[in-house]
N, CA, C and O atoms as a CHARMM CRD file, in Angstrom:
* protein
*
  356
    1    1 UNK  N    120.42000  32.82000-123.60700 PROA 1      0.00000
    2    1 UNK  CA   120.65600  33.21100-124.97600 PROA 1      0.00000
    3    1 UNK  C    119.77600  32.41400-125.94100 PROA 1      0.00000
    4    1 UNK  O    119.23000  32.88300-126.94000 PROA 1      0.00000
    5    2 UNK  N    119.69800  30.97700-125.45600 PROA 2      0.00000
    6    2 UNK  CA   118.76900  30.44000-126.25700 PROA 2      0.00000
    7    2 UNK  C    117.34200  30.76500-126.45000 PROA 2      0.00000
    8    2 UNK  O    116.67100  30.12400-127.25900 PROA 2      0.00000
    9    3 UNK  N    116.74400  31.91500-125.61600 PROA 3      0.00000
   10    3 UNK  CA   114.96600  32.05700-125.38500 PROA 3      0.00000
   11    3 UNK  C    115.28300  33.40100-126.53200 PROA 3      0.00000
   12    3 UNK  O    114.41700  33.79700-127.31100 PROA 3      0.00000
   13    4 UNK  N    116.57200  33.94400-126.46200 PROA 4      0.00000
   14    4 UNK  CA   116.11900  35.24000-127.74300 PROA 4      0.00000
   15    4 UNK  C    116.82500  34.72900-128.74900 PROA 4      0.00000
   16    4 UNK  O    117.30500  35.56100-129.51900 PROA 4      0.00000
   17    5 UNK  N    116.97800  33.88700-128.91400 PROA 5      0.00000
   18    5 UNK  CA   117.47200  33.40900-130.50000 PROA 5      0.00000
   19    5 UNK  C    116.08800  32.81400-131.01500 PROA 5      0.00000
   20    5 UNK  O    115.57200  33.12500-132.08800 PROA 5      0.00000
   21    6 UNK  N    115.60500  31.98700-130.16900 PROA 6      0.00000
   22    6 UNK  CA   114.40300  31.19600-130.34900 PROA 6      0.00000
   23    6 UNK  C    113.24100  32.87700-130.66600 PROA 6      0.00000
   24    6 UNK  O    112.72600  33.00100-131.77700 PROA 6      0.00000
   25    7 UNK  N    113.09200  33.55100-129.98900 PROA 7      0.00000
   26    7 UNK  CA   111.96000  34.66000-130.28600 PROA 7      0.00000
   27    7 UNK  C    112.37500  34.92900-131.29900 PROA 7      0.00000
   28    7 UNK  O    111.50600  34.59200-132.10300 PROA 7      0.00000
   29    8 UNK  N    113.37300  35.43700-131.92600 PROA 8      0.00000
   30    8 UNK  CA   114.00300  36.09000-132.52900 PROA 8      0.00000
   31    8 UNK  C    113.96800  35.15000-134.28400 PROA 8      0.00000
   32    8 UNK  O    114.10200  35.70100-135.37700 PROA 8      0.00000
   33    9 UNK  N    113.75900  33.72300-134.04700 PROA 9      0.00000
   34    9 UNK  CA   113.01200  32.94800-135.48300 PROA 9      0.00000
   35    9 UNK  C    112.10200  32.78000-135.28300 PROA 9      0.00000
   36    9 UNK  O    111.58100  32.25200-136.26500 PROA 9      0.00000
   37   10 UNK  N    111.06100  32.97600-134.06900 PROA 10     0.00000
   38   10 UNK  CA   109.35800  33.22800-134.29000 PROA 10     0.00000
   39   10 UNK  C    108.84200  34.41300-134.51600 PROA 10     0.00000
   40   10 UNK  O    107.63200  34.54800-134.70000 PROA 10     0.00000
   41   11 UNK  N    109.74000  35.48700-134.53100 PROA 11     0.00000
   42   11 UNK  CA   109.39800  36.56400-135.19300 PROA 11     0.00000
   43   11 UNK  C    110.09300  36.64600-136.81600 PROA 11     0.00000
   44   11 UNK  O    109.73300  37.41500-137.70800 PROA 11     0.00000
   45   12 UNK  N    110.58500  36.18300-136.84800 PROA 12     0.00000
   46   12 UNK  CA   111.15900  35.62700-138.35700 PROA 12     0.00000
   47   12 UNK  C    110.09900  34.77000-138.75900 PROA 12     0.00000
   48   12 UNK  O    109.38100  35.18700-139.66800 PROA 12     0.00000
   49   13 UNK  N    109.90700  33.88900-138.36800 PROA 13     0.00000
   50   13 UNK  CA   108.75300  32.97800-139.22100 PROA 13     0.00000
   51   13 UNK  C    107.46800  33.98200-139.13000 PROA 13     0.00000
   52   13 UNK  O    106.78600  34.07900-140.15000 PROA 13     0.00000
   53   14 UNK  N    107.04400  34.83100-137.83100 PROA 14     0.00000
   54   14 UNK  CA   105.67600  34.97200-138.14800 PROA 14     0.00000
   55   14 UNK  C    105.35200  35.97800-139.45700 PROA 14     0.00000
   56   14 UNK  O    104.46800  35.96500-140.31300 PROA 14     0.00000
   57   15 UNK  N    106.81400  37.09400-139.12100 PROA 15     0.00000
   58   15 UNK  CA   106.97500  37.99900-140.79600 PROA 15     0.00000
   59   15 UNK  C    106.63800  37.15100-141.83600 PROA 15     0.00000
   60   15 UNK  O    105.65000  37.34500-142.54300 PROA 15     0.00000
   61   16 UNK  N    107.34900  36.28500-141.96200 PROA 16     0.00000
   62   16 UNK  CA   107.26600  35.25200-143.23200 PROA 16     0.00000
   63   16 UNK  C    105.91000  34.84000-143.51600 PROA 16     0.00000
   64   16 UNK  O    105.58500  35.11300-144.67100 PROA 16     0.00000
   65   17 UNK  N    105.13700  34.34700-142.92200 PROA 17     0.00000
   66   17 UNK  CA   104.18000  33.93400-142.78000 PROA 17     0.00000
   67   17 UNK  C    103.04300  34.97800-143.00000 PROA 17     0.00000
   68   17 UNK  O    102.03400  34.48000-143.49800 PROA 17     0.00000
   69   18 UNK  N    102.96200  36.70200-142.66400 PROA 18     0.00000
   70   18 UNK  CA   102.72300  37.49400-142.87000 PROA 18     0.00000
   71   18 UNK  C    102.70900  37.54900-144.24600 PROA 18     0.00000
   72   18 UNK  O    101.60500  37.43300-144.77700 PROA 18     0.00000
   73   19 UNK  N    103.96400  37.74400-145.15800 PROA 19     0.00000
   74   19 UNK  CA   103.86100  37.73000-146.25500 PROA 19     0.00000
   75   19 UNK  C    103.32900  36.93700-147.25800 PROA 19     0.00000
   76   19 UNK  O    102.72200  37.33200-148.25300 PROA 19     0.00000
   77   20 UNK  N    103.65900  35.48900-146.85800 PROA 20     0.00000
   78   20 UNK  CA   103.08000  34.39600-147.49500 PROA 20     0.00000
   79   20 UNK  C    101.75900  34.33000-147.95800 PROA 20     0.00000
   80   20 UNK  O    101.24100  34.18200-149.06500 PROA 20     0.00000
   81   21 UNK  N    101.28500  34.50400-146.60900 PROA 21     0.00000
   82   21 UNK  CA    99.40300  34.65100-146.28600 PROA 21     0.00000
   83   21 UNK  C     98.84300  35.63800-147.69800 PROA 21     0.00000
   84   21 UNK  O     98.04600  35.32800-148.58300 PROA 21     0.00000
   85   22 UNK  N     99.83300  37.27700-147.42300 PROA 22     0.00000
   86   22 UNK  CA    99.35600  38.43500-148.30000 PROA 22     0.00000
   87   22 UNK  C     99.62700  37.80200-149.93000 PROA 22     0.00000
   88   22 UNK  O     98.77000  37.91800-150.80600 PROA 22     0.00000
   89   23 UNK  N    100.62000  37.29700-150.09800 PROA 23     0.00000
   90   23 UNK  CA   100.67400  36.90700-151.67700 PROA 23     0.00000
   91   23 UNK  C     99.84200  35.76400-151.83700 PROA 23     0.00000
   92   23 UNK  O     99.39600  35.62300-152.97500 PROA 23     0.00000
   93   24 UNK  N     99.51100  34.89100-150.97200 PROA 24     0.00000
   94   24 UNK  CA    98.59600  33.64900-151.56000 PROA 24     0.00000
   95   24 UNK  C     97.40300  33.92000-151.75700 PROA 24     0.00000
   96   24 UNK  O     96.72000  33.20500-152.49000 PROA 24     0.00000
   97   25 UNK  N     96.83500  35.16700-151.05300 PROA 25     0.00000
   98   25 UNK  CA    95.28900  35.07900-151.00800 PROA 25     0.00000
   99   25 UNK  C     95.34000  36.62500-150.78900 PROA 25     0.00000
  100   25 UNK  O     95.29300  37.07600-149.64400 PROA 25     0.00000
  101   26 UNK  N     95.43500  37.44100-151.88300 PROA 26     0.00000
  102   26 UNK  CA    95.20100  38.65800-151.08600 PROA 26     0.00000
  103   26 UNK  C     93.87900  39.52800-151.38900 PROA 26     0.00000
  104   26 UNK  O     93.26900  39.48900-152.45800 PROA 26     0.00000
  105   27 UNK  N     93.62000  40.12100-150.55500 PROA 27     0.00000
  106   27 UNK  CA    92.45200  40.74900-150.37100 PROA 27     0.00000
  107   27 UNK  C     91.98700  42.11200-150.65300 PROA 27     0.00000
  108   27 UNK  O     92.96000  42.76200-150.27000 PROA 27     0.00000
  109   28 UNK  N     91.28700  42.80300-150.99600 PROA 28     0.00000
  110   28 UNK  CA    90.79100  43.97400-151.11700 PROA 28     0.00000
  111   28 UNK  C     90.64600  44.74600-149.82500 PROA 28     0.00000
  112   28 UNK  O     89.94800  44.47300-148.84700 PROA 28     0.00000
  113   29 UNK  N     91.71500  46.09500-150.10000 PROA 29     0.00000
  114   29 UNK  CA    91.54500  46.78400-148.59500 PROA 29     0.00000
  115   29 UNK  C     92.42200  46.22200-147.49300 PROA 29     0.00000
  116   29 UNK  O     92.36600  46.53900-146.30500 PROA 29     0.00000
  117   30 UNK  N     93.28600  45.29300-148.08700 PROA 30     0.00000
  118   30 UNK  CA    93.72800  44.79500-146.46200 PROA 30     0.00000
  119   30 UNK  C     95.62700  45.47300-146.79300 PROA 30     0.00000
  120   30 UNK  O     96.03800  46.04600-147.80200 PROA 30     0.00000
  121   31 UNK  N     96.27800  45.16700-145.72100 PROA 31     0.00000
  122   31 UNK  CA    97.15700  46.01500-145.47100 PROA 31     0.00000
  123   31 UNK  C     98.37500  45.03100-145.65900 PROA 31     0.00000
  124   31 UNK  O     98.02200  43.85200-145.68300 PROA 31     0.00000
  125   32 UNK  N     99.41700  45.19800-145.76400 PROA 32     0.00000
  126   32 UNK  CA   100.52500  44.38800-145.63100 PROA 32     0.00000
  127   32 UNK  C    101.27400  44.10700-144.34700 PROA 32     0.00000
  128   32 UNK  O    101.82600  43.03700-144.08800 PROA 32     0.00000
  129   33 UNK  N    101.23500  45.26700-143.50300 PROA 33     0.00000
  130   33 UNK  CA   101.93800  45.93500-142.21700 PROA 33     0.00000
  131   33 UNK  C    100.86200  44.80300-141.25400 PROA 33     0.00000
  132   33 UNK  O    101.35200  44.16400-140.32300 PROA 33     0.00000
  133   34 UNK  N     99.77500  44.70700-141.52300 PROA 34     0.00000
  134   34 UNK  CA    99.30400  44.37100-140.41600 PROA 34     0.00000
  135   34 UNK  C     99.12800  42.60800-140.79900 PROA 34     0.00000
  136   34 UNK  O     99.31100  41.76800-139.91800 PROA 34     0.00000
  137   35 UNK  N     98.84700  42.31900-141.86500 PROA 35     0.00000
  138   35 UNK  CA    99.03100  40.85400-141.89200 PROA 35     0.00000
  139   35 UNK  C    100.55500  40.11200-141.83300 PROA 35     0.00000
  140   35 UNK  O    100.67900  38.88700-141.86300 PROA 35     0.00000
  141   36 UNK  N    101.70900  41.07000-141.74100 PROA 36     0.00000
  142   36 UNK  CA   103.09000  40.88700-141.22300 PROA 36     0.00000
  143   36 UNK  C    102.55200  41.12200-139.50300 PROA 36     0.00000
  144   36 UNK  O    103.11900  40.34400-138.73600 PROA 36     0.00000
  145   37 UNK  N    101.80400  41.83700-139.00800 PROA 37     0.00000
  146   37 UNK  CA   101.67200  41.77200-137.20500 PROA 37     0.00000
  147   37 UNK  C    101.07800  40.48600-136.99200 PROA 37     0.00000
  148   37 UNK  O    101.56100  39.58600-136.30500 PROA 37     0.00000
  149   38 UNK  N     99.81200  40.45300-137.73700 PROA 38     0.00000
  150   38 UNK  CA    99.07200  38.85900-137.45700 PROA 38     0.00000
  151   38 UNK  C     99.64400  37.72200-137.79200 PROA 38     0.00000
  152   38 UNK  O     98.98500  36.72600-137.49300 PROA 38     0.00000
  153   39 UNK  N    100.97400  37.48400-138.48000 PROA 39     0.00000
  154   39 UNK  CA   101.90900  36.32200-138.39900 PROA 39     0.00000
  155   39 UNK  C    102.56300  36.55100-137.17100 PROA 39     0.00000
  156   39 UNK  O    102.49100  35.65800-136.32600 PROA 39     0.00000
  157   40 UNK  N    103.34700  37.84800-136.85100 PROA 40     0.00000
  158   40 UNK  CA   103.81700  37.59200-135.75700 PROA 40     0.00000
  159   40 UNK  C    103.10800  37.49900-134.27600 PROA 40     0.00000
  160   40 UNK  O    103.76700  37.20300-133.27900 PROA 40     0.00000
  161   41 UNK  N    102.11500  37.69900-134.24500 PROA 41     0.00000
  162   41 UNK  CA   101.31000  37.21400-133.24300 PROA 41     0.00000
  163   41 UNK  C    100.81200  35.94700-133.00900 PROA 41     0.00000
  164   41 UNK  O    100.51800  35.47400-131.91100 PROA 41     0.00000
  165   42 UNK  N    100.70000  35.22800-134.48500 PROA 42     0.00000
  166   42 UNK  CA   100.14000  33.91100-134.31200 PROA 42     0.00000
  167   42 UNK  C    101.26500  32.99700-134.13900 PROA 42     0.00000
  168   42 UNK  O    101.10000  31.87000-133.67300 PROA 42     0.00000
  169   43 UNK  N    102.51600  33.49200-134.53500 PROA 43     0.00000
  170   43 UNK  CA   103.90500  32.49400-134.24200 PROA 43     0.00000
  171   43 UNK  C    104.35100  32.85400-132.73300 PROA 43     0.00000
  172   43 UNK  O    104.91000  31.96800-132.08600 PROA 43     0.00000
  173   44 UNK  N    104.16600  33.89700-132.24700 PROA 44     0.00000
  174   44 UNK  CA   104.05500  33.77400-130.87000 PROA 44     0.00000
  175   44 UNK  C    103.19900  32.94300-130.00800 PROA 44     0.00000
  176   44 UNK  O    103.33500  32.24200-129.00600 PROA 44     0.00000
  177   45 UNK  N    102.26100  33.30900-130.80900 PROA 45     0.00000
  178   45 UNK  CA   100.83300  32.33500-129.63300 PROA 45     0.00000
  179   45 UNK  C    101.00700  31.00900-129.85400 PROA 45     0.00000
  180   45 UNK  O    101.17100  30.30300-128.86000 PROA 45     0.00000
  181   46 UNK  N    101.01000  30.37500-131.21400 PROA 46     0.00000
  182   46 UNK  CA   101.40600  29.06900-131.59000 PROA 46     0.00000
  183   46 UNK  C    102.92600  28.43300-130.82700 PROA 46     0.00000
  184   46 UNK  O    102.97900  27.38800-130.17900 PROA 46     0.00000
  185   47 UNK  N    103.98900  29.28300-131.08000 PROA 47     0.00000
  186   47 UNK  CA   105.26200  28.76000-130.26900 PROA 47     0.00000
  187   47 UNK  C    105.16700  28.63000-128.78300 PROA 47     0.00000
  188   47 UNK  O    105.62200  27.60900-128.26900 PROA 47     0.00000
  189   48 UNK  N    104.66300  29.49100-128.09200 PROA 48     0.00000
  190   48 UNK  CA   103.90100  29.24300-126.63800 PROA 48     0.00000
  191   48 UNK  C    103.60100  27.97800-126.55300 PROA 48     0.00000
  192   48 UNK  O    104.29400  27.13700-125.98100 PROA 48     0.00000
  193   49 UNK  N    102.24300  27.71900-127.28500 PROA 49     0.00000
  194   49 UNK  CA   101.40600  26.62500-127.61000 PROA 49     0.00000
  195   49 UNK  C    102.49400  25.54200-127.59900 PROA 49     0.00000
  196   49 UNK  O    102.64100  24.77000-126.65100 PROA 49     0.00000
  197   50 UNK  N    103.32600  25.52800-128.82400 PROA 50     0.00000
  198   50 UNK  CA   103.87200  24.37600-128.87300 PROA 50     0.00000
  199   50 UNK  C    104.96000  23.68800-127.56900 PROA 50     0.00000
  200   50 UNK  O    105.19800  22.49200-127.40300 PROA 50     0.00000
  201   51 UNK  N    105.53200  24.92600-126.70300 PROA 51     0.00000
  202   51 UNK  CA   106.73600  24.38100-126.31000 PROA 51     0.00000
  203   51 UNK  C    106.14300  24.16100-124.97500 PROA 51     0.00000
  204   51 UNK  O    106.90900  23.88200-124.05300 PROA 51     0.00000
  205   52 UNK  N    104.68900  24.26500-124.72600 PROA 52     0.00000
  206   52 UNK  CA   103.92700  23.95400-123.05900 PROA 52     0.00000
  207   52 UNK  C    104.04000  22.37900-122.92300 PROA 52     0.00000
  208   52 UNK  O    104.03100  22.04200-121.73900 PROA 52     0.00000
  209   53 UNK  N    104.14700  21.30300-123.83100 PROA 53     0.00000
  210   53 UNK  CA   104.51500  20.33800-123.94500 PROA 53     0.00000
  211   53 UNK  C    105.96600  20.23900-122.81500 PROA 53     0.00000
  212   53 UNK  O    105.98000  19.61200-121.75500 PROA 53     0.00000
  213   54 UNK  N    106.59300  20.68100-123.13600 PROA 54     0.00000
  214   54 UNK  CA   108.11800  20.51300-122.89100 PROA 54     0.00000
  215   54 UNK  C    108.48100  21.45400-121.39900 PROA 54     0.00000
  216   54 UNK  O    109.59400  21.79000-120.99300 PROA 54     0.00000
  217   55 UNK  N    107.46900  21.65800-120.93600 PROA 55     0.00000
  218   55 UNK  CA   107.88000  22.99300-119.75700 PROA 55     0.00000
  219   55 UNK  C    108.24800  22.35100-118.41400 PROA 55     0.00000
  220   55 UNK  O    108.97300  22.97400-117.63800 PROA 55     0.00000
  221   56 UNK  N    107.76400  21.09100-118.09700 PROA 56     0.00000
  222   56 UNK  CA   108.80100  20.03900-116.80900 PROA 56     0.00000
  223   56 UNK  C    110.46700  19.55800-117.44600 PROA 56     0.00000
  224   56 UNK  O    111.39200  19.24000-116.70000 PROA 56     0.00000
  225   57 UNK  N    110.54500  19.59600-118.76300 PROA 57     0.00000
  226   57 UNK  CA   111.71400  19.66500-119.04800 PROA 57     0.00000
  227   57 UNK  C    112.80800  20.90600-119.41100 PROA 57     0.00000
  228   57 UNK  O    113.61500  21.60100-118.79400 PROA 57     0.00000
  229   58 UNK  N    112.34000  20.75100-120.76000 PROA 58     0.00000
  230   58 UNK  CA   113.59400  22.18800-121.08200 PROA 58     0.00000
  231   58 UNK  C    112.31900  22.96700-122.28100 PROA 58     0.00000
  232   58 UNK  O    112.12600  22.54800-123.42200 PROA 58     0.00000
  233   59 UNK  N    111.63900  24.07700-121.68200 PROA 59     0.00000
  234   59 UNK  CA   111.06900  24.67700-122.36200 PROA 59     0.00000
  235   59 UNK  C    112.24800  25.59200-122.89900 PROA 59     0.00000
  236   59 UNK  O    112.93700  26.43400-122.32200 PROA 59     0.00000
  237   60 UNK  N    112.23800  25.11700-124.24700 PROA 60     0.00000
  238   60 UNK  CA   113.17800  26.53200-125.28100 PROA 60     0.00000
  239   60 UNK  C    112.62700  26.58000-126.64400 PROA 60     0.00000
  240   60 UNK  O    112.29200  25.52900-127.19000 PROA 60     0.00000
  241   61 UNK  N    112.50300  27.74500-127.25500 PROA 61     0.00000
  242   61 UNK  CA   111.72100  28.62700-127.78000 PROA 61     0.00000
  243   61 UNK  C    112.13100  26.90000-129.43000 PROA 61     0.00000
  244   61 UNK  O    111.23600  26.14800-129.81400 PROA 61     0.00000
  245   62 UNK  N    113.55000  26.83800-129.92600 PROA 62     0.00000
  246   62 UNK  CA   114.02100  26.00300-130.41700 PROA 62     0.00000
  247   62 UNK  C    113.49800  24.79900-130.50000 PROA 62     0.00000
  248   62 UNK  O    113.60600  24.41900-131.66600 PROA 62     0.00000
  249   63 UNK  N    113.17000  24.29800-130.07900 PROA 63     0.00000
  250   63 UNK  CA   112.07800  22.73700-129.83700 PROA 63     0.00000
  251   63 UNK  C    111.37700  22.76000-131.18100 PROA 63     0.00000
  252   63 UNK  O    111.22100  23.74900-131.89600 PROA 63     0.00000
  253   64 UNK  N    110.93400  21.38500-131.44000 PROA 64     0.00000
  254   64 UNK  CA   110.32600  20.74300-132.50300 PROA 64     0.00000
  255   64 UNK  C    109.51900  21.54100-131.89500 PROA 64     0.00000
  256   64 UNK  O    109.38900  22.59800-132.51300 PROA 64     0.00000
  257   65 UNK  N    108.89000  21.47500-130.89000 PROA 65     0.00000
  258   65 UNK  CA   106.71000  21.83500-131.03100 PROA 65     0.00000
  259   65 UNK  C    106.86500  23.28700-130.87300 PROA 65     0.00000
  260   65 UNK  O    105.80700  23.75800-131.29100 PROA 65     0.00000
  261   66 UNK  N    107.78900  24.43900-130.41000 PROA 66     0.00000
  262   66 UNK  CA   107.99500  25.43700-130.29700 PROA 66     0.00000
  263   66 UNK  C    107.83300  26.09300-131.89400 PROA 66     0.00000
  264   66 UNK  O    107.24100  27.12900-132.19500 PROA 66     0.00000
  265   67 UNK  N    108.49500  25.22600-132.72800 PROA 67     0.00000
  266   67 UNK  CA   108.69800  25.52900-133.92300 PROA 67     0.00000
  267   67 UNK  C    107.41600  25.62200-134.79300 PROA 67     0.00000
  268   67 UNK  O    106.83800  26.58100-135.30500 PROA 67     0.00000
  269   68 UNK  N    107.15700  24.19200-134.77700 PROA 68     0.00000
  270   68 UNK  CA   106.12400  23.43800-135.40600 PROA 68     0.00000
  271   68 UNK  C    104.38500  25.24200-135.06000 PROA 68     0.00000
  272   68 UNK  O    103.66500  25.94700-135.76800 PROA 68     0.00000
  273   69 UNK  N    104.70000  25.00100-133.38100 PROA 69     0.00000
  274   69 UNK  CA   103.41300  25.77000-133.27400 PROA 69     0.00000
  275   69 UNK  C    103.66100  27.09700-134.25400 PROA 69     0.00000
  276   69 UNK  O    102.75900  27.56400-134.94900 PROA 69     0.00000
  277   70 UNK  N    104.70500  27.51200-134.21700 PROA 70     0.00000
  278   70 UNK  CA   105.10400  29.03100-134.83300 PROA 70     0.00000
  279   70 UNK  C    105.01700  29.16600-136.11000 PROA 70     0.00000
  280   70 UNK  O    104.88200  30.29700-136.57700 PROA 70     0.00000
  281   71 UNK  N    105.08100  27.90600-137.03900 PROA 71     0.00000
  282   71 UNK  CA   104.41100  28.22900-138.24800 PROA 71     0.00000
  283   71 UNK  C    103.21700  27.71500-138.31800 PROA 71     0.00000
  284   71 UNK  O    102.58300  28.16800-139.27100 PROA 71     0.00000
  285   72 UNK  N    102.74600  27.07100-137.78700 PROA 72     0.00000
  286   72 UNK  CA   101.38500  27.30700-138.08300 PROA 72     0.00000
  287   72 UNK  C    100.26700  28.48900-137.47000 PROA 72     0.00000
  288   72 UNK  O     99.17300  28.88500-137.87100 PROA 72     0.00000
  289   73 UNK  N    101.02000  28.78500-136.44600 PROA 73     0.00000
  290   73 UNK  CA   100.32000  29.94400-135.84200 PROA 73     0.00000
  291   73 UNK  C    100.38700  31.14000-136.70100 PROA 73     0.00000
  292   73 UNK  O     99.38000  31.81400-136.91900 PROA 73     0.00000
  293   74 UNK  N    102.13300  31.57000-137.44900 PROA 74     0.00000
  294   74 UNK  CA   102.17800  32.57400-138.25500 PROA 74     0.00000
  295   74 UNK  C    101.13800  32.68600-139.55100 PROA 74     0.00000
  296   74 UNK  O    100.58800  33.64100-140.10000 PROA 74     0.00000
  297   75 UNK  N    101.13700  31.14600-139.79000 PROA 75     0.00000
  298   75 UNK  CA   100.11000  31.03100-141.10900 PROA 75     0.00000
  299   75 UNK  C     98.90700  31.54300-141.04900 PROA 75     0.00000
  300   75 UNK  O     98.41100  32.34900-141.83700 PROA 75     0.00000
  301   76 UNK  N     98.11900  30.76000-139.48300 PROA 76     0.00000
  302   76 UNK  CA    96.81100  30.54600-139.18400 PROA 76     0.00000
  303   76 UNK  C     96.31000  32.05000-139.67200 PROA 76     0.00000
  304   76 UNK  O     95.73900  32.32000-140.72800 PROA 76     0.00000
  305   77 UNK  N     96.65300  32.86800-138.69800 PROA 77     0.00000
  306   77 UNK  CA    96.43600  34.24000-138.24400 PROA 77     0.00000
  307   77 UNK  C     96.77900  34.96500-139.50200 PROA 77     0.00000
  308   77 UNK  O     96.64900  36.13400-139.13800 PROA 77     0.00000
  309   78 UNK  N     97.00000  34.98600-140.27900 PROA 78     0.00000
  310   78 UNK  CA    97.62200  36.04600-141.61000 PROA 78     0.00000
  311   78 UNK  C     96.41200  35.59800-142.36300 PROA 78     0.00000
  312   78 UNK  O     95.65600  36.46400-142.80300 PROA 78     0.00000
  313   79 UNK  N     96.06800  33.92600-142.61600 PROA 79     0.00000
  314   79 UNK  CA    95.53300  33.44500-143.35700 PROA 79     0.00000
  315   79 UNK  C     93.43000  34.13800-143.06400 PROA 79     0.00000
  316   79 UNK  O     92.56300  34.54900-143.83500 PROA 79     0.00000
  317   80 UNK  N     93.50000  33.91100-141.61400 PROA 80     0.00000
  318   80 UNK  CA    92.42200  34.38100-141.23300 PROA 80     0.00000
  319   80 UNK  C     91.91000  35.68300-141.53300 PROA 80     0.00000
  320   80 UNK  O     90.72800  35.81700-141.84800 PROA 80     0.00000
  321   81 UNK  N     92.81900  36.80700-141.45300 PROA 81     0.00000
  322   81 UNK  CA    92.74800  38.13300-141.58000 PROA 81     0.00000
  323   81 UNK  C     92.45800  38.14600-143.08600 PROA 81     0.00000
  324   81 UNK  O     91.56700  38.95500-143.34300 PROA 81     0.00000
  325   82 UNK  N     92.87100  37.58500-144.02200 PROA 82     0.00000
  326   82 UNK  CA    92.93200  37.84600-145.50600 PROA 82     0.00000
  327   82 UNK  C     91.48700  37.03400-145.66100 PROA 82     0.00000
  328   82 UNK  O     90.52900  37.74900-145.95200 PROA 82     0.00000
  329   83 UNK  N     91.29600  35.94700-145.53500 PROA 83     0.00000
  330   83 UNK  CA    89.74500  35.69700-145.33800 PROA 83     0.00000
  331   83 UNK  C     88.56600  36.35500-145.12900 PROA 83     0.00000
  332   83 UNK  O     87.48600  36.35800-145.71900 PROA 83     0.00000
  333   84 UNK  N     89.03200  36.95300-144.09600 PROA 84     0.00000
  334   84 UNK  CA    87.64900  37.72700-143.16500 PROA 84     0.00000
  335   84 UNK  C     87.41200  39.12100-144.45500 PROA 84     0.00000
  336   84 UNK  O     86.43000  39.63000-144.99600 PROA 84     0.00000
  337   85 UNK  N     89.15300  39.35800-144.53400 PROA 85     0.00000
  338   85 UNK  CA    89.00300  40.92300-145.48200 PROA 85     0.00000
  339   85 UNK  C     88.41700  40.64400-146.91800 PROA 85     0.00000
  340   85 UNK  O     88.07100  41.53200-147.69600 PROA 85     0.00000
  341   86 UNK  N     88.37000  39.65500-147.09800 PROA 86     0.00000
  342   86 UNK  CA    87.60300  38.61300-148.40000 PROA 86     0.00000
  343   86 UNK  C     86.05200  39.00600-148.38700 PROA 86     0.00000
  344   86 UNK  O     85.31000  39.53400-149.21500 PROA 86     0.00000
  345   87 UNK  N     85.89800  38.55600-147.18600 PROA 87     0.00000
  346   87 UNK  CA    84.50200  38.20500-146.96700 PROA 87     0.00000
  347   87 UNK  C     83.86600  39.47800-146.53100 PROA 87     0.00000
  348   87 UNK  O     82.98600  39.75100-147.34700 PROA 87     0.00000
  349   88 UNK  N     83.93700  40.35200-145.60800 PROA 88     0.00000
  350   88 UNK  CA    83.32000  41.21100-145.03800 PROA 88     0.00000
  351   88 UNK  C     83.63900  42.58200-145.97600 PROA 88     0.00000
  352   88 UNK  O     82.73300  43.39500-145.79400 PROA 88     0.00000
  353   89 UNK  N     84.30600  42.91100-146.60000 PROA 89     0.00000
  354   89 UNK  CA    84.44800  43.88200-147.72400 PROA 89     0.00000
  355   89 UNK  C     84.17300  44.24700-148.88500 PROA 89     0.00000
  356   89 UNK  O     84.65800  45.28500-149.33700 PROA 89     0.00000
């Protein structure tokens, strides 16, 4: 129960993070729907990231570095997309 509670606030943070990204810096041409996917992809990849630390012990989604990776991953990735759509458009 604890691995889908844990997905279940890295897909919460990466939305968040989705949005965040779109109101801080937003871009010409770029989409909302999809810089809400590229948070949740990067809080996936980042929470991965973080909780490989912890995987001879108790890998759970919940963990400081599980966490830690998931917002910055949600950020990274939203933040990148609004950049690029900056730049290349």
């Amino acid at each position: 129960m604890d691995f889908i509670i844990g997905f279940a606030v890295w897909f919460v943070i990466g939305a968040l993070g989705g949005v965040v990204a779109r109101a801080a810096c937003r871009a010409d041409h770029t989409v909302l729907g999809l810089a809400i996917t590229f948070g949740v992809f990067g809080a996936f990849i980042g929470g991965m990231l973080g909780t490989t630390f912890h995987v001879h012990h108790d890998a759970v989604p919940l963990r400081l570095g599980g966490l830690v990776g998931a917002i910055s991953g949600g950020l990274f990735f939203p933040f990148v997309y609004q950049f690029m759509g900056r730049k290349f458009v």
